[in-house]
Each structure stands twice: as structure tokens, then as C-alpha cells.
Z-matrix of the N, CA and C atoms (Angstrom, degrees):
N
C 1 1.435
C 2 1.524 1 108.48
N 3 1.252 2 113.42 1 129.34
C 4 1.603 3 121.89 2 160.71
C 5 1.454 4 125.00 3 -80.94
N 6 1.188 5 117.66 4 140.74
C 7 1.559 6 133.87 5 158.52
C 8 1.337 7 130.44 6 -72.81
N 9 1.167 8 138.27 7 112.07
C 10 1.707 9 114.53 8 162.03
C 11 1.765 10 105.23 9 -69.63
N 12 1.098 11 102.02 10 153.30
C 13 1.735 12 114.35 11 158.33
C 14 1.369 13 100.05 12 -166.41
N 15 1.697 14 95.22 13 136.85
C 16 1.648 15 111.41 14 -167.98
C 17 1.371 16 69.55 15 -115.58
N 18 1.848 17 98.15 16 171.24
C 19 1.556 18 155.53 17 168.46
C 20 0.978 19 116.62 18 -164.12
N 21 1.526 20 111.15 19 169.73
C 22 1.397 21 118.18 20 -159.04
C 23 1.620 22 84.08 21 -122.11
N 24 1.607 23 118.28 22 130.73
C 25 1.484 24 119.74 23 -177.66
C 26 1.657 25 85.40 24 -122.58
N 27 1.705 26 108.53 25 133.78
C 28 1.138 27 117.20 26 164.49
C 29 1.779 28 125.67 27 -48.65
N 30 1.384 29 101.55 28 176.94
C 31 1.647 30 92.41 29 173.01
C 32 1.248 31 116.24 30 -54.76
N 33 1.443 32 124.29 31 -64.87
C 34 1.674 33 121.79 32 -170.48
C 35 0.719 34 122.47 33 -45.72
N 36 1.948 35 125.77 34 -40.00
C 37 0.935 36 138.08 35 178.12
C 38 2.080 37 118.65 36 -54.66
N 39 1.507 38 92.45 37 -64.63
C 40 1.180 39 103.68 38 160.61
C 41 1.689 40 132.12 39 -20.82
N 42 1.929 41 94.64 40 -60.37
C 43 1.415 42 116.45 41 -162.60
C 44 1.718 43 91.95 42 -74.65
N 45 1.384 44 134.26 43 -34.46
C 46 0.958 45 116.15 44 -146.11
C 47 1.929 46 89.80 45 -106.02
N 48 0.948 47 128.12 46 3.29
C 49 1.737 48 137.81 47 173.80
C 50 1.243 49 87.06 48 -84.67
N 51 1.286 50 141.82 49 -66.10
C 52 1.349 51 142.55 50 -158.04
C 53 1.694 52 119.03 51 -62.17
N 54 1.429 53 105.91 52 -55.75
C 55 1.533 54 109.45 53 164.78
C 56 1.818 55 107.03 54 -61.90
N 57 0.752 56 123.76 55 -46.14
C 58 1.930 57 122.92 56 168.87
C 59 1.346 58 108.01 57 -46.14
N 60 1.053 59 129.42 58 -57.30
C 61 1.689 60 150.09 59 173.17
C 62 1.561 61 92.92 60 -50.50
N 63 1.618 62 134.60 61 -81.15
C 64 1.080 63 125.31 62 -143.73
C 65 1.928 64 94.08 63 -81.47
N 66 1.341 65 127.31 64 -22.51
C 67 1.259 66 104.09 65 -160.37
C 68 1.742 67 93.47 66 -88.46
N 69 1.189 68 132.46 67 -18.64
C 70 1.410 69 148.82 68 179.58
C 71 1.542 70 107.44 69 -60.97
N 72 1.546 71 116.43 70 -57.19
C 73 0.992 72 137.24 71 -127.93
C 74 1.318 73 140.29 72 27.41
N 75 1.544 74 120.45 73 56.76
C 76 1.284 75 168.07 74 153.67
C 77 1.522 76 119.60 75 -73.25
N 78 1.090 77 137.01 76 135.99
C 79 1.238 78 133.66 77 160.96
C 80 1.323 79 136.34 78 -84.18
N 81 1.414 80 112.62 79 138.88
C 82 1.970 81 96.61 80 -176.10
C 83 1.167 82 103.37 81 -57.15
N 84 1.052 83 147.42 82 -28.67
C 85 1.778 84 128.73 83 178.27
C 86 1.551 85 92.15 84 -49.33
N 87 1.108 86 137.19 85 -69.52
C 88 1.756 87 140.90 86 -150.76
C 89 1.570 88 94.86 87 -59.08
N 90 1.571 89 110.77 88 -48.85
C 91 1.894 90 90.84 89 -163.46
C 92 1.760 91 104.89 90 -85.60
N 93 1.279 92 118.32 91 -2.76
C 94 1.746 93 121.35 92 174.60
C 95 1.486 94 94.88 93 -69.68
N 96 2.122 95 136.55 94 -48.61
C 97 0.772 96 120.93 95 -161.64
C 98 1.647 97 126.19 96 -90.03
N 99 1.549 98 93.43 97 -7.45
C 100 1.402 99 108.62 98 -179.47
C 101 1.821 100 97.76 99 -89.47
N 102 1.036 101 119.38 100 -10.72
C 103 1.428 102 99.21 101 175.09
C 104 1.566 103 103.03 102 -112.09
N 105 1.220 104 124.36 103 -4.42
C 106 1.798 105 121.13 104 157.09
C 107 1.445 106 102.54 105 -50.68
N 108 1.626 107 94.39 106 -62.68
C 109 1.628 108 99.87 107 -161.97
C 110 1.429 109 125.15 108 -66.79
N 111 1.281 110 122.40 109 -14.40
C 112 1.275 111 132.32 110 179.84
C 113 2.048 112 105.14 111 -103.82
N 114 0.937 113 107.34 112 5.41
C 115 1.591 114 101.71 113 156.27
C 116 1.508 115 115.45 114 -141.01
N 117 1.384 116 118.26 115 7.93
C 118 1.419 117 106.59 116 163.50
C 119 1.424 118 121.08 117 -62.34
N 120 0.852 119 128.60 118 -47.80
C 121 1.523 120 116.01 119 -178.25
C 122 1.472 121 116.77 120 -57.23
N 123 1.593 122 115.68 121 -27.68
C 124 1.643 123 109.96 122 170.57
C 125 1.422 124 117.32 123 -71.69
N 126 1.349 125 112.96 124 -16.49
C 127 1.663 126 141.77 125 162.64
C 128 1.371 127 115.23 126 -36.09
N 129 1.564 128 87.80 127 -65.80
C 130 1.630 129 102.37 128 -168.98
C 131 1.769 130 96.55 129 -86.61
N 132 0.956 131 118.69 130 -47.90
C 133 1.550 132 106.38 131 -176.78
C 134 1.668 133 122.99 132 -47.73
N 135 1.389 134 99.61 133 -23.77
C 136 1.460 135 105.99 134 -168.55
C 137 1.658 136 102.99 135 -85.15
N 138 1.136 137 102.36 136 -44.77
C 139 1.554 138 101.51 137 164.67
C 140 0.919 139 126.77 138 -54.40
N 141 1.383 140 125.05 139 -41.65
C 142 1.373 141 114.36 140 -165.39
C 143 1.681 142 107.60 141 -106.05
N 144 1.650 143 108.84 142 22.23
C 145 1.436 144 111.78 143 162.34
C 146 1.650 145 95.31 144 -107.10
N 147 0.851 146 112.36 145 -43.26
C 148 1.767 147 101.87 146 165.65
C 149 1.348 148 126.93 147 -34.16
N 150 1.569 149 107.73 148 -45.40
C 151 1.208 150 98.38 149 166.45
C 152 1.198 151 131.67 150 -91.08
N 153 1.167 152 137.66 151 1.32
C 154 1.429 153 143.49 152 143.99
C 155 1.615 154 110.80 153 -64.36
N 156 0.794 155 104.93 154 -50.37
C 157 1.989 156 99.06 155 158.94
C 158 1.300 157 110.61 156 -26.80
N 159 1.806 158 112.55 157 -75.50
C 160 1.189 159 124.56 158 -159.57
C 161 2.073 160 89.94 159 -60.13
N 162 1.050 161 135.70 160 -43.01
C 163 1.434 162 128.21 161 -139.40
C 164 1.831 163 86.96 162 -98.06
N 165 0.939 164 133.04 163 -22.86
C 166 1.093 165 145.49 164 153.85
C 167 2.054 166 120.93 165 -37.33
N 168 1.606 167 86.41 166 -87.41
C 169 1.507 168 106.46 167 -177.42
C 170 1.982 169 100.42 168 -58.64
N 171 1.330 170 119.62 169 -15.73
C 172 1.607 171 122.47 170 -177.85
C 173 1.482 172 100.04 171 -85.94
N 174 1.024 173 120.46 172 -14.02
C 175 1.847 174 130.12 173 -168.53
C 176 1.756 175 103.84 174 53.31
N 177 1.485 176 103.36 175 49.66
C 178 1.527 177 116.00 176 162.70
C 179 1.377 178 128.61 177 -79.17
N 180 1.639 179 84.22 178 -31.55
C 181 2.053 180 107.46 179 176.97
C 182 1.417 181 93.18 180 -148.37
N 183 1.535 182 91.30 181 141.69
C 184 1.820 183 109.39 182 168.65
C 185 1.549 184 105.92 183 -126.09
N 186 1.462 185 80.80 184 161.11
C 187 2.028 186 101.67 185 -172.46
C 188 1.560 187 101.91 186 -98.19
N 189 1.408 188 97.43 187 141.18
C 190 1.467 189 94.47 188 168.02
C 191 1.466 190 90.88 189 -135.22
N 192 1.835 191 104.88 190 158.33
C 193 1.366 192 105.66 191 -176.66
C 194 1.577 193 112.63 192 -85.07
N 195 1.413 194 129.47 193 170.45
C 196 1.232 195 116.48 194 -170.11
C 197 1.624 196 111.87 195 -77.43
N 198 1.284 197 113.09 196 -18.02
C 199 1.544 198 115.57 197 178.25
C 200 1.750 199 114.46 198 -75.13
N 201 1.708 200 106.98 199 -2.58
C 202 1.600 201 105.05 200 -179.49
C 203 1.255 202 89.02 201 -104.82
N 204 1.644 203 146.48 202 -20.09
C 205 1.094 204 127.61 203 170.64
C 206 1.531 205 114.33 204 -89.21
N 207 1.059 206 117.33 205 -21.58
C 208 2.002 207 112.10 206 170.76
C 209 1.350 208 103.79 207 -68.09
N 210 1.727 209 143.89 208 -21.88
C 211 0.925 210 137.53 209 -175.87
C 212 1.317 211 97.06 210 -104.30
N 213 1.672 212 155.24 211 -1.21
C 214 1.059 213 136.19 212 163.14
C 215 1.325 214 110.64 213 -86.75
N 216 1.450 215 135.44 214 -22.87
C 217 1.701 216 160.81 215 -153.96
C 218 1.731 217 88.63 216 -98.07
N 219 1.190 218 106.21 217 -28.08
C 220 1.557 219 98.62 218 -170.49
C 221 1.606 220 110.30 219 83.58
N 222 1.243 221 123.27 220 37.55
C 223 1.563 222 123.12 221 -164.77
C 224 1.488 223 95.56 222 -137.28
N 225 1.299 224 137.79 223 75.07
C 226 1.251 225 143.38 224 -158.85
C 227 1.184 226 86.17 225 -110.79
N 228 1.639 227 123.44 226 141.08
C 229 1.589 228 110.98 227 167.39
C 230 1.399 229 101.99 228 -75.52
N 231 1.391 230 117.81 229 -173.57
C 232 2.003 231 125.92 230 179.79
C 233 1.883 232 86.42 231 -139.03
């Protein structure tokens, strides 16, 4: 199943979907969804390192390096 979702894209934006669209012959719907889909995941990653930032810098969660947990696990390399 598909969704509609509108936005409002400025002029340049606009002008420059449209010449892509007509020299392609593609539609701006196709190159708006091919460039959602090819940076959502840097989308979501960035967010959701932001919020480990925030839970971080609040001292909600702390880091430990992996060599203080192989030596608490008892898994020290030799």
C-alpha cells in the first residue's frame, strides 16, 4: 500500500525537480522518493545517536571500553 505525503518545496528546489523530471522523463514524485529512500537510514541513525548523546552527556548511560568489560566477564585476551 502507498501513502500520499505532500510538502511544500521552495522555488529552486521545485525548478531544479522539474528540469530532472523533464530531461529524465521521470516524475518529481520518483526523484523526491528516491532521495527519501536513499537517506533515511542516515536520518534515523543520526537521531537516534543524538539521543544517546543527550542520555550520555545527562549521565543516564555510561560507556565502558570493551577491554573493562572482557576483564570484568573474565575474558581477558593472553
Amino acid at each position: 500500500m502507498s501513502h500520499m505525503i505532500n510538502f511544500r518545496a521552495d522555488d529552486d528546489l521545485n525548478a531544479r525537480l522539474e528540469r530532472l523530471a523533464k530531461l529524465t522523463g521521470r516524475s518529481k514524485t520518483f526523484y523526491v522518493r528516491e532521495a527519501v529512500t536513499a537517506h533515511i537510514d542516515d536520518l534515523e541513525d543520526i537521531y537516534l545517536a543524538d539521543q544517546v548523546m543527550e542520555r550520555l552527556e545527562s549521565n543516564v548511560e555510561t560507556l565502558h571500553s570493551l577491554e573493562d568489560v572482557e576483564r570484568e566477564l573474565g575474558l581477558e585476551r593472553l
